[in-house]
N, CA, C and O atoms as a GROMACS GRO file, in nm:
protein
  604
    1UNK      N    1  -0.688   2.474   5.448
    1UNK     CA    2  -0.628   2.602   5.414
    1UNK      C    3  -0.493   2.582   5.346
    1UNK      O    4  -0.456   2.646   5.247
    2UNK      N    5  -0.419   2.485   5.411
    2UNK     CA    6  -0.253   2.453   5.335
    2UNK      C    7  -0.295   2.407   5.196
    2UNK      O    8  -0.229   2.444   5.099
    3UNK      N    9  -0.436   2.305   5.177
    3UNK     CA   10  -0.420   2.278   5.002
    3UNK      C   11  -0.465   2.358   4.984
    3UNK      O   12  -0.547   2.311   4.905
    4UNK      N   13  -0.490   2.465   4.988
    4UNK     CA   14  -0.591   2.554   4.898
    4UNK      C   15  -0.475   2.673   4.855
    4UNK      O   16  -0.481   2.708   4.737
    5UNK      N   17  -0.360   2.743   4.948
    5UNK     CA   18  -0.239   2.754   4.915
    5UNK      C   19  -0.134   2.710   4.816
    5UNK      O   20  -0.063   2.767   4.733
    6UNK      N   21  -0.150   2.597   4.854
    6UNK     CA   22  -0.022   2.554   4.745
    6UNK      C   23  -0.133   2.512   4.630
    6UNK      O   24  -0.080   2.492   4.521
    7UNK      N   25  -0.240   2.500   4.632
    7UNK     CA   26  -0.298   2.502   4.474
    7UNK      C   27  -0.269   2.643   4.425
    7UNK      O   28  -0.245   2.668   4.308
    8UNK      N   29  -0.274   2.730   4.518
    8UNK     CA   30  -0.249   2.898   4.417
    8UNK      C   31  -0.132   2.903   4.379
    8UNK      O   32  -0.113   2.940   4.263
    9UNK      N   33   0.008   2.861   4.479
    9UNK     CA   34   0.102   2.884   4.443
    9UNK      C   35   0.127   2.774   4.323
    9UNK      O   36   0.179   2.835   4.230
   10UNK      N   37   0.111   2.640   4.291
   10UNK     CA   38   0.131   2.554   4.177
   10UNK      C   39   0.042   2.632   4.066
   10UNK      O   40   0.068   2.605   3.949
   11UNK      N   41  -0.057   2.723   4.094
   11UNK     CA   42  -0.102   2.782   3.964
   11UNK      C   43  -0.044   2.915   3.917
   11UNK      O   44  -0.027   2.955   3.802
   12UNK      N   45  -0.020   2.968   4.021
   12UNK     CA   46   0.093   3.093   4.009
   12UNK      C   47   0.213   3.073   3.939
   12UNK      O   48   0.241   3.136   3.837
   13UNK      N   49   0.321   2.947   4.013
   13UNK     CA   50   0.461   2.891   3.974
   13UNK      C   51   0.415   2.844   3.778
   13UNK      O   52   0.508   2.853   3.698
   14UNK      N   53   0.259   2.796   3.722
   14UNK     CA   54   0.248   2.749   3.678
   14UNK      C   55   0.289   2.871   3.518
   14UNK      O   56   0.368   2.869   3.424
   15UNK      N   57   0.165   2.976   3.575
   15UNK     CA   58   0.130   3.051   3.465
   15UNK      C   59   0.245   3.130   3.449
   15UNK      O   60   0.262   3.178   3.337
   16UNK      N   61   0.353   3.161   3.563
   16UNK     CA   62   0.487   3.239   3.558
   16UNK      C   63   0.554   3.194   3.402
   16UNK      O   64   0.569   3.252   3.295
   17UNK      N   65   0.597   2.990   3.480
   17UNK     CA   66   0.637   2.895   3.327
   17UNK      C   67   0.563   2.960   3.240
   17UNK      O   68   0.623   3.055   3.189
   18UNK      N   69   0.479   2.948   3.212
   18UNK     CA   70   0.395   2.955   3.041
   18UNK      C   71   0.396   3.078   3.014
   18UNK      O   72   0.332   3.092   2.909
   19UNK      N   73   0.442   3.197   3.057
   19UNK     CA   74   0.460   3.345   3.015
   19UNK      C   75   0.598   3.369   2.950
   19UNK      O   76   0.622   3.427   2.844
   20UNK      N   77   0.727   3.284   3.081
   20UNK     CA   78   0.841   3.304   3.038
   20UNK      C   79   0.853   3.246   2.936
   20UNK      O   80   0.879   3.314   2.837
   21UNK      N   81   0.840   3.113   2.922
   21UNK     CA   82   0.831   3.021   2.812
   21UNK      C   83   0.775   3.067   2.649
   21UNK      O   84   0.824   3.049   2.538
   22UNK      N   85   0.667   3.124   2.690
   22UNK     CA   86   0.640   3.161   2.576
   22UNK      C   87   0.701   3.282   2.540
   22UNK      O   88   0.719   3.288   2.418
   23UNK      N   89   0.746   3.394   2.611
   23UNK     CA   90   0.751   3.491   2.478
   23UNK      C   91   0.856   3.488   2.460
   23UNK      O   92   0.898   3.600   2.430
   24UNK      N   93   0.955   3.390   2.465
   24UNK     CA   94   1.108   3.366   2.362
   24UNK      C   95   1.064   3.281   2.292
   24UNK      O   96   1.153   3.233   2.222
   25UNK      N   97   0.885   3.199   2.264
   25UNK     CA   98   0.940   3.114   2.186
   25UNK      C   99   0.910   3.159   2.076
   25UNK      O  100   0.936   3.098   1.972
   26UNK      N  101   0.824   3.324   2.081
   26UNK     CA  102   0.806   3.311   1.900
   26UNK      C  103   0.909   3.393   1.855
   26UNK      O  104   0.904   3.440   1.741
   27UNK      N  105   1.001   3.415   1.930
   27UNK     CA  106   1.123   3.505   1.895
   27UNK      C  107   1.212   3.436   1.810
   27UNK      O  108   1.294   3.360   1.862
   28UNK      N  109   1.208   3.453   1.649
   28UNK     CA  110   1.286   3.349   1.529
   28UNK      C  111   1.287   3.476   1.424
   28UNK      O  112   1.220   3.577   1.404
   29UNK      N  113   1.397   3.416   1.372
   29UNK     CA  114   1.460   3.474   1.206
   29UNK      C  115   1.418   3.434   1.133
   29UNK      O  116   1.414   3.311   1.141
   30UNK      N  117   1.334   3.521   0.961
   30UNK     CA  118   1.265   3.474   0.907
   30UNK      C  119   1.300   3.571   0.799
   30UNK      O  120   1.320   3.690   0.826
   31UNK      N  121   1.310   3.519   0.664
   31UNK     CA  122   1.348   3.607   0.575
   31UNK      C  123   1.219   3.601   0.486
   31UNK      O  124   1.127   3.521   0.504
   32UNK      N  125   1.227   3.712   0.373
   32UNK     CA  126   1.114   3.718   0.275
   32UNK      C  127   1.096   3.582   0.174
   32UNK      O  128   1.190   3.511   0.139
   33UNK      N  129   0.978   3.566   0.141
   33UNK     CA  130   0.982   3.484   0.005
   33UNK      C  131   1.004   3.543  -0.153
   33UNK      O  132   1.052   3.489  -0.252
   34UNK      N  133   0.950   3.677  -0.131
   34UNK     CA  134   0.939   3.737  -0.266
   34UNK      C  135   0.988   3.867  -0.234
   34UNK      O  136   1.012   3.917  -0.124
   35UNK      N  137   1.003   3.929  -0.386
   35UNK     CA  138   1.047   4.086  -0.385
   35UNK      C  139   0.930   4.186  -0.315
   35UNK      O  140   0.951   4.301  -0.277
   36UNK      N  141   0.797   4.110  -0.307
   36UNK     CA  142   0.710   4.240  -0.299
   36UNK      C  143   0.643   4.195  -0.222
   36UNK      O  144   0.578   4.099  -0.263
   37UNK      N  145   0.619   4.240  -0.059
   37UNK     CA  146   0.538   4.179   0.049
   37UNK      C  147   0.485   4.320   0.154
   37UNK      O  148   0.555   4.384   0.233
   38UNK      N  149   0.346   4.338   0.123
   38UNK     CA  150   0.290   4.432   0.197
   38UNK      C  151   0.283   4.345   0.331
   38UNK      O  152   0.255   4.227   0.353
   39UNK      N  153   0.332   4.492   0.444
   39UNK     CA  154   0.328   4.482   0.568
   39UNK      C  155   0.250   4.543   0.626
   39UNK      O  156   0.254   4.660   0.588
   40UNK      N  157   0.150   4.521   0.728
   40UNK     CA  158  -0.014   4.534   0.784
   40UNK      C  159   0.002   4.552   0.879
   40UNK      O  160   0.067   4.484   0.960
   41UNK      N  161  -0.085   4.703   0.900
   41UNK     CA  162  -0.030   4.748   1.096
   41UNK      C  163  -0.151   4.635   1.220
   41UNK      O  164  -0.161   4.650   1.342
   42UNK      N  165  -0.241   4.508   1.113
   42UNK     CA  166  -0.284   4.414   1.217
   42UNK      C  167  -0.245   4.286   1.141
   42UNK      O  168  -0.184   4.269   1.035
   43UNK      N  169  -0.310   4.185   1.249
   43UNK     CA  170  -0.262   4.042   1.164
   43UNK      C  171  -0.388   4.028   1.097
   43UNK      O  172  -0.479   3.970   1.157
   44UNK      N  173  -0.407   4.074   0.980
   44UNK     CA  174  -0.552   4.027   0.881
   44UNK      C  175  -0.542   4.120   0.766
   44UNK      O  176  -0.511   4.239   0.768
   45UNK      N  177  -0.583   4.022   0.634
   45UNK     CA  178  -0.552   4.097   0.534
   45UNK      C  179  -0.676   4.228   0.487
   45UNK      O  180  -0.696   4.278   0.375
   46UNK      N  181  -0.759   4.262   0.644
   46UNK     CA  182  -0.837   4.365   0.658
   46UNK      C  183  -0.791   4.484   0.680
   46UNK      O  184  -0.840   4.595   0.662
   47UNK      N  185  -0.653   4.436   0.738
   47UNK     CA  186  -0.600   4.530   0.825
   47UNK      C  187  -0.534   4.644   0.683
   47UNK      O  188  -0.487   4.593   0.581
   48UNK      N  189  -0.540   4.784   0.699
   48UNK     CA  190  -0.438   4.874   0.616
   48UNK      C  191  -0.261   4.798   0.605
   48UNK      O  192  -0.187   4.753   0.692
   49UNK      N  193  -0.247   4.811   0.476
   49UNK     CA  194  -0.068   4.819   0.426
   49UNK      C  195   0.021   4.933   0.500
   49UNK      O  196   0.026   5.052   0.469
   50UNK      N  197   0.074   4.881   0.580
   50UNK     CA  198   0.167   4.993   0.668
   50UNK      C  199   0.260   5.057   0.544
   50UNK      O  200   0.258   5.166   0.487
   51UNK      N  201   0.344   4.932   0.531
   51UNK     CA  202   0.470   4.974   0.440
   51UNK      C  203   0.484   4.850   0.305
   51UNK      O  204   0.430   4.740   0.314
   52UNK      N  205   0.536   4.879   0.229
   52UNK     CA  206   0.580   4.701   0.128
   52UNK      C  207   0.738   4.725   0.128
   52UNK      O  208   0.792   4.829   0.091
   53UNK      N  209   0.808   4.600   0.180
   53UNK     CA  210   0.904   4.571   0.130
   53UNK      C  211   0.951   4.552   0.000
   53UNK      O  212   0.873   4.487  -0.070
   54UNK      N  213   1.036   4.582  -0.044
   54UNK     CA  214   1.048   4.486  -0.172
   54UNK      C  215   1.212   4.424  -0.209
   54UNK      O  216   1.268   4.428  -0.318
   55UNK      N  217   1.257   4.375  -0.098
   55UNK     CA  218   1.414   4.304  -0.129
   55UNK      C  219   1.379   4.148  -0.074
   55UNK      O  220   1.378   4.129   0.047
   56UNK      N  221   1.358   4.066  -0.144
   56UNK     CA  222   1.369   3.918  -0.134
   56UNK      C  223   1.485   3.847  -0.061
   56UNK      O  224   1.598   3.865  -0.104
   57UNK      N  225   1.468   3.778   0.032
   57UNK     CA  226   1.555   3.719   0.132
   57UNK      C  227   1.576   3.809   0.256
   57UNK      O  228   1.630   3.781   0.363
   58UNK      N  229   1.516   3.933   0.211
   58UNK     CA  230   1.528   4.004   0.358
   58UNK      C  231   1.526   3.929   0.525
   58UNK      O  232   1.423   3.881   0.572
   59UNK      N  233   1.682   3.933   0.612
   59UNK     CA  234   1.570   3.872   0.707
   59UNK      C  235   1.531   3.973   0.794
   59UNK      O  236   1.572   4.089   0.793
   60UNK      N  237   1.413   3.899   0.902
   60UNK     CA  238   1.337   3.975   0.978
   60UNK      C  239   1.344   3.903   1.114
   60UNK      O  240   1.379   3.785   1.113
   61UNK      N  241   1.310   3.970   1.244
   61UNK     CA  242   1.262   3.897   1.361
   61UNK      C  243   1.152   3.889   1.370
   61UNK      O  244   1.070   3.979   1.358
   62UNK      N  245   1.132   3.762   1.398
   62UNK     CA  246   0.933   3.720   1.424
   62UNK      C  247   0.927   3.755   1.581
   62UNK      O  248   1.001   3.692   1.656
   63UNK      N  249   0.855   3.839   1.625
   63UNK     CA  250   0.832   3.869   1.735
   63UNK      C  251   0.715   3.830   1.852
   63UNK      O  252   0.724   3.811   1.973
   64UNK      N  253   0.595   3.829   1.750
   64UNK     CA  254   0.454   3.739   1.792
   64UNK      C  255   0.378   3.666   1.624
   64UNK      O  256   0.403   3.685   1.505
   65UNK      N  257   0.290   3.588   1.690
   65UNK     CA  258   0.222   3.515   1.587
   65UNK      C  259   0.083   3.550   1.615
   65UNK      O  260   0.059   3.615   1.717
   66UNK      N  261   0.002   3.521   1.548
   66UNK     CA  262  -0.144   3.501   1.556
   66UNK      C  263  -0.210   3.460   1.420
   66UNK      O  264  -0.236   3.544   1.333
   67UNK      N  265  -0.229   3.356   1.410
   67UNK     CA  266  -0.313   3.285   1.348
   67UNK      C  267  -0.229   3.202   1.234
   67UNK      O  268  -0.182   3.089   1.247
   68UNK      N  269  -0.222   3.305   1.096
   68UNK     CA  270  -0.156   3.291   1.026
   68UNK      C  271  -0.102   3.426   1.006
   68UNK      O  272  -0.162   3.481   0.914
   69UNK      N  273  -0.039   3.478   1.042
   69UNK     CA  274   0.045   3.625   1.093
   69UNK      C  275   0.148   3.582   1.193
   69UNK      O  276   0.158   3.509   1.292
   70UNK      N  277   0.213   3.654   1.125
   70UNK     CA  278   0.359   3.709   1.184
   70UNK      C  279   0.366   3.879   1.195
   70UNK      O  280   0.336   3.958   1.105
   71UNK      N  281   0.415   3.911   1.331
   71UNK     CA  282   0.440   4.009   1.358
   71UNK      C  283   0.623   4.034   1.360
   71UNK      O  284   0.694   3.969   1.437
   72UNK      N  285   0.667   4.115   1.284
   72UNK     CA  286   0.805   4.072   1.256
   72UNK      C  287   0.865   4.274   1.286
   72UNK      O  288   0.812   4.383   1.267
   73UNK      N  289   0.991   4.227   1.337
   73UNK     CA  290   1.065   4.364   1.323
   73UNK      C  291   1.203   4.339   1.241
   73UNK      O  292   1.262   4.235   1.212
   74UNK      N  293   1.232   4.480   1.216
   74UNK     CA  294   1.334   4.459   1.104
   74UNK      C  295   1.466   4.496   1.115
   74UNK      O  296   1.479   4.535   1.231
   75UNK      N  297   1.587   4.507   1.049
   75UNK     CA  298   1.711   4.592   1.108
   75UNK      C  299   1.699   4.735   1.160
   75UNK      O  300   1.777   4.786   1.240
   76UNK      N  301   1.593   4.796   1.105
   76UNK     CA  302   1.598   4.929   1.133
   76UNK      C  303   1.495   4.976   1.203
   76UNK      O  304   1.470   5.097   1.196
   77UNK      N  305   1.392   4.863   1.305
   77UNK     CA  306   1.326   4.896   1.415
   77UNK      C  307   1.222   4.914   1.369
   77UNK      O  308   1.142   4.965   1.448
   78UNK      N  309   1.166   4.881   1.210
   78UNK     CA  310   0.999   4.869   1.163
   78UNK      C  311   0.981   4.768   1.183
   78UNK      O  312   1.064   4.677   1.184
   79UNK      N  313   0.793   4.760   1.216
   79UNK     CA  314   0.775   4.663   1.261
   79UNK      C  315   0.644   4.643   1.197
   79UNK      O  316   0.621   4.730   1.113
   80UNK      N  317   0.528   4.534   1.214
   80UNK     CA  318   0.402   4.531   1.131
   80UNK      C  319   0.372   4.388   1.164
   80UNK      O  320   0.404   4.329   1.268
   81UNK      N  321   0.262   4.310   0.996
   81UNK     CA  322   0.247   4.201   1.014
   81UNK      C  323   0.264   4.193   0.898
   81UNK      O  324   0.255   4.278   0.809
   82UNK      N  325   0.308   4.019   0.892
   82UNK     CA  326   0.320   3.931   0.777
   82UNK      C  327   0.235   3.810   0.750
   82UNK      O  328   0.248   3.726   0.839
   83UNK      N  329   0.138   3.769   0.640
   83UNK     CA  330   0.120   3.677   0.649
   83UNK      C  331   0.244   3.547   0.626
   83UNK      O  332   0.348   3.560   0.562
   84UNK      N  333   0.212   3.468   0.672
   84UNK     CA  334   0.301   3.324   0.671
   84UNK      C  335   0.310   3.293   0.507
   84UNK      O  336   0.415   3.271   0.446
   85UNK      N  337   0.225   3.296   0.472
   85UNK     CA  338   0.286   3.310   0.316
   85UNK      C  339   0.395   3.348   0.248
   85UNK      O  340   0.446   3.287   0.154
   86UNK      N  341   0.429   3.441   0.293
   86UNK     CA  342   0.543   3.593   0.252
   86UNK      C  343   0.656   3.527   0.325
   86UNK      O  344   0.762   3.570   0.280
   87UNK      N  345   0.682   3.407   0.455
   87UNK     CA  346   0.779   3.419   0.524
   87UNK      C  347   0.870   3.243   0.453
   87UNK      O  348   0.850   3.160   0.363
   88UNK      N  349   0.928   3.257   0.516
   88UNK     CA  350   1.020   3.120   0.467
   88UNK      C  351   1.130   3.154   0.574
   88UNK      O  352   1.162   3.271   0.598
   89UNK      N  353   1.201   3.016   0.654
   89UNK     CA  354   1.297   2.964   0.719
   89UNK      C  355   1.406   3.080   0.726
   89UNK      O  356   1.437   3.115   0.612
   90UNK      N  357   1.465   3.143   0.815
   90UNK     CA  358   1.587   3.230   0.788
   90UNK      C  359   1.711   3.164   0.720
   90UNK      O  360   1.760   3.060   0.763
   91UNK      N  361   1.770   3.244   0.586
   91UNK     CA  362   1.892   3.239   0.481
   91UNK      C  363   1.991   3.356   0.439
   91UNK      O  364   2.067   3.394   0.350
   92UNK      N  365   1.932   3.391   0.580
   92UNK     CA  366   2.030   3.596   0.539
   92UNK      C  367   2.030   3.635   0.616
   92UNK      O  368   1.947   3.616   0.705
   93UNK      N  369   2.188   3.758   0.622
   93UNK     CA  370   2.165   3.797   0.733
   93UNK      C  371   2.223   3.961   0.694
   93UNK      O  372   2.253   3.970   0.574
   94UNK      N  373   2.237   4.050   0.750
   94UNK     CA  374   2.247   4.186   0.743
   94UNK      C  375   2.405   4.209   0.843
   94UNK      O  376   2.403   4.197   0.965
   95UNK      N  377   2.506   4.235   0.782
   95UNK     CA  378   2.630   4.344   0.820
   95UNK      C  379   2.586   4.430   0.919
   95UNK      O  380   2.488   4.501   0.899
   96UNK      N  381   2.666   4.431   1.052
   96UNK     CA  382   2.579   4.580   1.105
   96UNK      C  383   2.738   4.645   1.166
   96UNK      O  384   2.763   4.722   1.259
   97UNK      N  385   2.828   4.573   1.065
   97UNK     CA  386   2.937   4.672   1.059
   97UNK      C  387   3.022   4.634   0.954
   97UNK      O  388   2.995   4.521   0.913
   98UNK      N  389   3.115   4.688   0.895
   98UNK     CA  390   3.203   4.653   0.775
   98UNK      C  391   3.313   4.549   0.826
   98UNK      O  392   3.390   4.546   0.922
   99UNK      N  393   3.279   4.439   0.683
   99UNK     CA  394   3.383   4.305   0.762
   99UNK      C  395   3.421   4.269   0.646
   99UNK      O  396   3.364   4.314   0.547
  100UNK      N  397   3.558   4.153   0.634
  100UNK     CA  398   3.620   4.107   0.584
  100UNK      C  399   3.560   3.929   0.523
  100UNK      O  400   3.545   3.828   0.592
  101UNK      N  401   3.542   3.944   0.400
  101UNK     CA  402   3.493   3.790   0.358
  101UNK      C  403   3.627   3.698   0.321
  101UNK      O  404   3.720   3.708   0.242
  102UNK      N  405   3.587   3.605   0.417
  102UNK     CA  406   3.746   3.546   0.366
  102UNK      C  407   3.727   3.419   0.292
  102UNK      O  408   3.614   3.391   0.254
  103UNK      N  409   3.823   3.343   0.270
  103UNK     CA  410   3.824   3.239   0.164
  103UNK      C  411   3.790   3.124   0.252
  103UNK      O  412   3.684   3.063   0.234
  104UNK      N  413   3.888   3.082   0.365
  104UNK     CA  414   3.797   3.000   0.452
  104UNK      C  415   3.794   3.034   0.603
  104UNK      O  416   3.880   3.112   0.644
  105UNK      N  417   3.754   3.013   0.641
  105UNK     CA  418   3.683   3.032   0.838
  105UNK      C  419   3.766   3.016   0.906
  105UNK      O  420   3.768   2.920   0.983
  106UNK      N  421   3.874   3.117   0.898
  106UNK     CA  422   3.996   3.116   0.960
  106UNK      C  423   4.048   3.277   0.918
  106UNK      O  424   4.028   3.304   0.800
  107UNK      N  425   4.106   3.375   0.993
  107UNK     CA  426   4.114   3.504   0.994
  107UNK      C  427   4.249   3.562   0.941
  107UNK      O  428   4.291   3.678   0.931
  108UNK      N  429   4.329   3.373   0.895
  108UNK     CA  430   4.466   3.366   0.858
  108UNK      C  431   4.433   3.357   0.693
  108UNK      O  432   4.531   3.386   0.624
  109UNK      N  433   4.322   3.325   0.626
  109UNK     CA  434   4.316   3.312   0.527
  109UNK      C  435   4.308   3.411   0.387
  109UNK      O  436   4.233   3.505   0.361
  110UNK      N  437   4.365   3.380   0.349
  110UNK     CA  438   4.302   3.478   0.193
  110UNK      C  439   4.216   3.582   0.229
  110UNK      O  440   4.105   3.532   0.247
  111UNK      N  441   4.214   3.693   0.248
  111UNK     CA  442   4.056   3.771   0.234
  111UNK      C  443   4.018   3.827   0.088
  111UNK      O  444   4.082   3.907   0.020
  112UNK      N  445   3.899   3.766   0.060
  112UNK     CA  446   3.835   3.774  -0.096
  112UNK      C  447   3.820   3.907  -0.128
  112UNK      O  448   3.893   3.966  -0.207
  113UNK      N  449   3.690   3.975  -0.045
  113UNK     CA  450   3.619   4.095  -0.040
  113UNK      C  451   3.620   4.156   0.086
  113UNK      O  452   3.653   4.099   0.191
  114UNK      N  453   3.570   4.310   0.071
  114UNK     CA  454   3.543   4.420   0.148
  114UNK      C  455   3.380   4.391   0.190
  114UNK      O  456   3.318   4.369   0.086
  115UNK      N  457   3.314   4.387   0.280
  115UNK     CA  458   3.141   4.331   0.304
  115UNK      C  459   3.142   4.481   0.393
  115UNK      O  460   3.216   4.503   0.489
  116UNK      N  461   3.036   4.582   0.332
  116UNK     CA  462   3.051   4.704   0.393
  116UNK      C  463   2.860   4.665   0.461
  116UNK      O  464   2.774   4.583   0.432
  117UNK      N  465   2.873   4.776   0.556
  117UNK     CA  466   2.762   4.766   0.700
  117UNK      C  467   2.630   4.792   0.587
  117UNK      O  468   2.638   4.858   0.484
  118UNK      N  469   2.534   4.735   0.628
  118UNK     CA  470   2.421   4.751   0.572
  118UNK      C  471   2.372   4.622   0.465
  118UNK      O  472   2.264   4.585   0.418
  119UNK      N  473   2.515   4.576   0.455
  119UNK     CA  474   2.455   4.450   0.264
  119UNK      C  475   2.443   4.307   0.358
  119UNK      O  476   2.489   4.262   0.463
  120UNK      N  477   2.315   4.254   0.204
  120UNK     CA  478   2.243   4.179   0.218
  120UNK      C  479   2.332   4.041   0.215
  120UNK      O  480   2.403   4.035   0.115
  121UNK      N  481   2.345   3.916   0.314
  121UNK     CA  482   2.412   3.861   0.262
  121UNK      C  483   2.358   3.696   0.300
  121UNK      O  484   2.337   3.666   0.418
  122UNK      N  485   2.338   3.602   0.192
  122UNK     CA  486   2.297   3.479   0.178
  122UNK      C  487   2.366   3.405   0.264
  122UNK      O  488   2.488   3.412   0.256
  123UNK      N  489   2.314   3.332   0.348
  123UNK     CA  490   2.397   3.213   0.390
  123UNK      C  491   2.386   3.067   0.354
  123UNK      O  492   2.273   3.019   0.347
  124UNK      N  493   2.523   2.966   0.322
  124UNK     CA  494   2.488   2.895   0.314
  124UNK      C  495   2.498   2.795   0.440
  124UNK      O  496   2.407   2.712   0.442
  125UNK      N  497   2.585   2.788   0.542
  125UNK     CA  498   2.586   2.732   0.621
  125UNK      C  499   2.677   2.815   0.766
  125UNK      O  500   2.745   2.918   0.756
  126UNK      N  501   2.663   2.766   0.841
  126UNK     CA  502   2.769   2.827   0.924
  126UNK      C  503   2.819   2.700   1.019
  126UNK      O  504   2.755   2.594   1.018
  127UNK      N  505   2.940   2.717   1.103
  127UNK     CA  506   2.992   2.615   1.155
  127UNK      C  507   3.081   2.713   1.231
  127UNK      O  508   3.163   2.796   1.191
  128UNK      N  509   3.023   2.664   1.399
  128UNK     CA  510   3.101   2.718   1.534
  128UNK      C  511   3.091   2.880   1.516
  128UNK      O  512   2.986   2.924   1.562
  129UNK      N  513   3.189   2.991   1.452
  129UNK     CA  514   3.147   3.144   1.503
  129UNK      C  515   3.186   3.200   1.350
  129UNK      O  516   3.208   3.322   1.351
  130UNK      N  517   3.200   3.138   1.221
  130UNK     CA  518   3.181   3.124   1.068
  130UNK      C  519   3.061   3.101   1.003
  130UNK      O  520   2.992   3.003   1.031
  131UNK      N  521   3.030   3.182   0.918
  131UNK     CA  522   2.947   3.146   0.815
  131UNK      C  523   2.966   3.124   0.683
  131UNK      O  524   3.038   3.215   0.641
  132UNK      N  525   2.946   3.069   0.620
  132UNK     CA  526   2.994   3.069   0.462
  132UNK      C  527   2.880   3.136   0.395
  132UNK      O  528   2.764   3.095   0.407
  133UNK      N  529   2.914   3.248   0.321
  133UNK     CA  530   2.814   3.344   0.245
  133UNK      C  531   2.807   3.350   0.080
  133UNK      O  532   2.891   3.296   0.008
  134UNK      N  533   2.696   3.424   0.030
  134UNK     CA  534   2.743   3.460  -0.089
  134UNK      C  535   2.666   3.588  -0.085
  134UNK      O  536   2.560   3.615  -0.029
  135UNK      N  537   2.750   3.661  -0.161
  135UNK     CA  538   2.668   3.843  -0.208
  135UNK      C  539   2.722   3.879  -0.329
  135UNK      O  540   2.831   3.930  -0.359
  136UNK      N  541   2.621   3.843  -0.398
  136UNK     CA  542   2.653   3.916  -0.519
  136UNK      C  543   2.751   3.819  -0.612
  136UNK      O  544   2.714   3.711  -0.658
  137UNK      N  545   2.854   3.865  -0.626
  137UNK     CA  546   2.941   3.800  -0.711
  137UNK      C  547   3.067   3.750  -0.666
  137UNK      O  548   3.166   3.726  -0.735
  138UNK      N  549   3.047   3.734  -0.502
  138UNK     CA  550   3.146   3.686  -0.402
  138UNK      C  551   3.104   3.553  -0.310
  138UNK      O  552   2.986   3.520  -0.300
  139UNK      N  553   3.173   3.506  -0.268
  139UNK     CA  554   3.139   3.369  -0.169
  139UNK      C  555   3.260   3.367  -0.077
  139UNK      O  556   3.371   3.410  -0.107
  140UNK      N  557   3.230   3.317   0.029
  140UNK     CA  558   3.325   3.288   0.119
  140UNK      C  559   3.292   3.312   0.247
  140UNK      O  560   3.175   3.350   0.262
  141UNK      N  561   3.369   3.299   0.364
  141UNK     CA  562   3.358   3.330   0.466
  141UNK      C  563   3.376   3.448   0.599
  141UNK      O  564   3.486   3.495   0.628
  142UNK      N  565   3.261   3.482   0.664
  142UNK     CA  566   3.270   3.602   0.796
  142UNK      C  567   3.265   3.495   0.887
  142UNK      O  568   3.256   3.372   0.876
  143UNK      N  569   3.274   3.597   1.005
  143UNK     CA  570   3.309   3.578   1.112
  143UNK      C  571   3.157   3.649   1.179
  143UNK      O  572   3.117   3.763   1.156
  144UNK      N  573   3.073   3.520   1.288
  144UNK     CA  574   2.936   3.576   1.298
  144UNK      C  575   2.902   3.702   1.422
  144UNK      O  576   2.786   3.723   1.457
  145UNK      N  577   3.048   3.798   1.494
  145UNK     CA  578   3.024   3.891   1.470
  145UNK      C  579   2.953   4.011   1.416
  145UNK      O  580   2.979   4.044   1.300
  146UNK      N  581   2.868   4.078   1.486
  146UNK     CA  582   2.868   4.218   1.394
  146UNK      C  583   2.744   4.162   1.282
  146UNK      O  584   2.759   4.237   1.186
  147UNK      N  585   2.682   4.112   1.265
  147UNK     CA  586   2.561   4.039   1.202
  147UNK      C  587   2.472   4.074   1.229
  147UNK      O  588   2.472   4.131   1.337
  148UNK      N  589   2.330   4.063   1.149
  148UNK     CA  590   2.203   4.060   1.230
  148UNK      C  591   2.079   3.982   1.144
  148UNK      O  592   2.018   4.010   1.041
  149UNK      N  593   2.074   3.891   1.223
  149UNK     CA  594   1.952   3.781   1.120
  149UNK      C  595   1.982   3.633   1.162
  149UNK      O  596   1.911   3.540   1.122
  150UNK      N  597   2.110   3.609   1.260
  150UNK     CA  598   2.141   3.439   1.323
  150UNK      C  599   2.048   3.466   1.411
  150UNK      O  600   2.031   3.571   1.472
  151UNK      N  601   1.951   3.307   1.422
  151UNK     CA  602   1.893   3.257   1.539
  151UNK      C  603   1.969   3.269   1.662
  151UNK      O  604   1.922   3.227   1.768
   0.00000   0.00000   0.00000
């Protein structure tokens, strides 16, 4: 009766792991490949076009997978599927308040531009709570604050 117990509980303790475990792991940042990517209320290109994006580098949260699908949500709480095709590595991230781009990663520095809530903005790298960006016809550095699209 005691092994037959702790076999339930080692399968119980087991499947707990593999639930928690998994559903942070498909939780990732993922931006667009192209300007024009229909989004599918299933994972199959059977499924109806919910909505089409069309801003390139958009990023997104991958929320679940299945197969070759991505189920992704967005800054503004739409959600759908993507094929893996459409997706590429996260390189952007979204303002989700108005900030200061500065010259370098330091809050003492030069400030270049005005980065108002809502714009799209490239990253090229970031280092400790800095990113180095570009938008548009500006480059330089935020503060990763107030963002939405970092892993």
């Amino acid at each position: 009766m005691k092994i037959k117990n702790l076999i339930n509980n080692i399968v119980i303790f087991s499947l707990l792991i593999f639930f928690i475990t998994s559903s942070n792991a498909g939780e990732t940042f993922v931006s667009l490949k192209k300007n024009k990517v229909n989004v599918r209320y299933g994972p199959s290109f059977e499924s109806d076009i919910k909505y089409v994006y069309k801003k390139i580098n958009l990023p997104l949260k991958q929320i679940d997978k299945k197969e070759n699908f991505r189920r992704i949500i967005d800054f503004k709480n739409n959600s759908g599927w993507i094929h893996i095709s459409q997706l590429k590595k996260n390189n952007s991230v979204i303002a989700t308040k108005d900030k200061i781009l500065f010259k370098k990663p330091t809050s003492f520095a030069k400030p270049v531009a005005q980065i108002n809530e809502g714009r799209l903005l490239i990253i090229e790298r970031c280092e400790s709570n800095w990113c180095k960006i570009t938008s548009d016809e500006f480059e330089g550095w935020i503060k990763t604050d107030n963002i939405w699209g970092l892993n």
